[in-house]
C-alpha positions in Angstrom: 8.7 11.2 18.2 11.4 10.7 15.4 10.5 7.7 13.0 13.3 6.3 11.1 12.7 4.5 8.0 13.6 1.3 9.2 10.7 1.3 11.9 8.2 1.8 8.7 9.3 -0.8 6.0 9.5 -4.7 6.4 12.0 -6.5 5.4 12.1 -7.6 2.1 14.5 -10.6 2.6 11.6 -12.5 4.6 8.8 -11.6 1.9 7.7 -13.2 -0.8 8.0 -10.5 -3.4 6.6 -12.3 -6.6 3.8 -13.6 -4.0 2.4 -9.6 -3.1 2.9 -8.4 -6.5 0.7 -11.3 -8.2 -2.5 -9.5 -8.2 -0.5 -5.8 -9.1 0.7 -7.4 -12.4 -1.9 -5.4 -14.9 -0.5 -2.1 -13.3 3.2 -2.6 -11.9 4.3 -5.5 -14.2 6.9 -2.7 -15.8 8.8 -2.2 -13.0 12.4 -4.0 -12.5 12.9 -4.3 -8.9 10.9 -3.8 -5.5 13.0 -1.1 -3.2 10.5 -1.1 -0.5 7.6 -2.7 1.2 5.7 -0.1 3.7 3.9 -1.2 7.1 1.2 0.2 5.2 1.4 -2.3 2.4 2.8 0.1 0.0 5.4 -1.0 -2.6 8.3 1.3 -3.9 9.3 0.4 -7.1 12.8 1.2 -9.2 11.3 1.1 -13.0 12.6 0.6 -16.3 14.8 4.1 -16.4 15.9 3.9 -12.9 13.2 6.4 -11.5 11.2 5.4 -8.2 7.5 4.8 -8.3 4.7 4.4 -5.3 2.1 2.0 -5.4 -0.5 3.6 -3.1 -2.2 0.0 -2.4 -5.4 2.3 -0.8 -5.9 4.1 -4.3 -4.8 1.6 -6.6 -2.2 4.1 -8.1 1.6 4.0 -9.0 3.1 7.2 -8.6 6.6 8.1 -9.8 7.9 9.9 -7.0 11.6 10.2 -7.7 13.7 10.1 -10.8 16.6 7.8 -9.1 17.2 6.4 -5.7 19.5 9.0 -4.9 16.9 11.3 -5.2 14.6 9.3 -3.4 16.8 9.8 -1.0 17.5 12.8 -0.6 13.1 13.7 -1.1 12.8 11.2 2.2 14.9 14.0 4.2 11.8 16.3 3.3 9.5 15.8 6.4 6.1 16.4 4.2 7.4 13.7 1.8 8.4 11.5 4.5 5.4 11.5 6.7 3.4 11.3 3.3 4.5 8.3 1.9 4.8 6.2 5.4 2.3 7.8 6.9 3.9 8.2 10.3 1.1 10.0 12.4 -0.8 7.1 11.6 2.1 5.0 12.2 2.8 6.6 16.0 -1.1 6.5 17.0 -1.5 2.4 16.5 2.0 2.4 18.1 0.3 4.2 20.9 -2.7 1.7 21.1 -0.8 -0.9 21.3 -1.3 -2.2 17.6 1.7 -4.3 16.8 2.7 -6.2 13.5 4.0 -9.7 13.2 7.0 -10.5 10.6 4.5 -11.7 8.0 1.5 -8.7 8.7 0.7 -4.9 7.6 -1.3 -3.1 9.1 -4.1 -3.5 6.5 -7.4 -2.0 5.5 -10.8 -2.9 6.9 -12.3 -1.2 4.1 -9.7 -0.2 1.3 -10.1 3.3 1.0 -10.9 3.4 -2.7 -14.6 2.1 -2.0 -15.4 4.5 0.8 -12.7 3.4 3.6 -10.7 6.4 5.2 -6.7 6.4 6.8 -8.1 6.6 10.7 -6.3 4.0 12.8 -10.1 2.6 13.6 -9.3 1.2 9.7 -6.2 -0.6 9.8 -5.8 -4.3 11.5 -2.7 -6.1 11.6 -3.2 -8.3 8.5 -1.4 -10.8 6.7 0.4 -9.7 3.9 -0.5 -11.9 1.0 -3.9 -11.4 1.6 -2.8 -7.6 1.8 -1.8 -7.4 -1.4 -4.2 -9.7 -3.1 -7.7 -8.6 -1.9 -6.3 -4.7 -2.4 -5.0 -5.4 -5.9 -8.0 -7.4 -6.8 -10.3 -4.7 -6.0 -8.5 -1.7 -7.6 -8.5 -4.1 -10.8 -12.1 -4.1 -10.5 -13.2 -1.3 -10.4 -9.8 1.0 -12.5 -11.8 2.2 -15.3 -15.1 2.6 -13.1 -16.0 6.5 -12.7 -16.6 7.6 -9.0 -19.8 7.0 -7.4 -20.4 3.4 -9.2 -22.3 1.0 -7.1 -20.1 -2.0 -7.4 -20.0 -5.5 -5.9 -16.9 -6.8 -5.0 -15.2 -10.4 -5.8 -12.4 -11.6 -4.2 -10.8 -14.8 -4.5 -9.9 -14.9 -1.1 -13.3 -13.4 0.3 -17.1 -14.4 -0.5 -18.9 -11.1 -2.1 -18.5 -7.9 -0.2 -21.7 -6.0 0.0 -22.6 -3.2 -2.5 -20.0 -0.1 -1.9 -19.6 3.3 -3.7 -16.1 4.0 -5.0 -14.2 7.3 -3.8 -10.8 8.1 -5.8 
């Protein structure tokens, strides 16, 4: 099955775009423009000189990934890159259980993989994207300059505590 790119980005005209980034400020408030928003909750970014940057939203990392959007481009003809950075087996097997989004929704985390959660389908839910955005960015605040293996407890403004987890960069 051939993905194309529209079928794994939303679209950005119905988002609130200062909304999802508001909990991203300490790490992507650099960047001038969003390019993309993923199914996935990931965020493509055009930064200060142009080049494109990834904010993985499961690792709590921004990536530069291209030096310009035309060579973004031309890296999302590479398959690898392409099923990389919108994860499109992942994409095709909740597609194939039936696991649809709403305008407003990614498919979101159950438990964000930088405490311990994985990239199985079992691990994603349709979930609403502010909430997305701000338990994820909250989190990967928390715990940035934390080394692996810390027992941490998580604090959300939009949960109560989270029970104790291990973190797994």
């Amino acid at each position: 099955m051939t993905l194309k790119l529209s079928e794994l980005v939303k679209d950005k005209s119905k988002i609130d775009l200062q909304d999802i980034c508001s909990d991203w400020t300490w790490l992507v408030s650099g960047q001038k423009s969003i390019l993309l928003v993923t199914v996935f909750g990931d965020l493509f970014f055009v930064g200060q000189s142009d080049e494109i940057n990834w904010l993985d939203t499961g690792s709590g990392k921004l990536t530069r990934v291209a030096d310009s959007v035309k060579h973004f481009e031309e890296l999302l003809k590479d398959k690898d890159n392409f099923s990389e950075w919108f994860m499109t087996n992942l994409y095709s097997e909740l597609q194939q259980k039936g696991i649809k989004l709403k305008d407003n929704e990614v498919y979101g985390f159950k438990k964000i993989p930088v405490i311990g959660g994985d990239y199985s389908s079992d691990n994603f839910e349709p979930t609403d994207m502010s909430v997305h955005f701000s338990i994820s960015g909250q989190i990967c605040k928390q715990i940035k300059d934390l080394p692996d293996g810390t027992n941490v407890n998580i604090k959300t403004a939009i949960l109560d505590q989270k029970p104790w987890w291990k973190i797994w960069k």
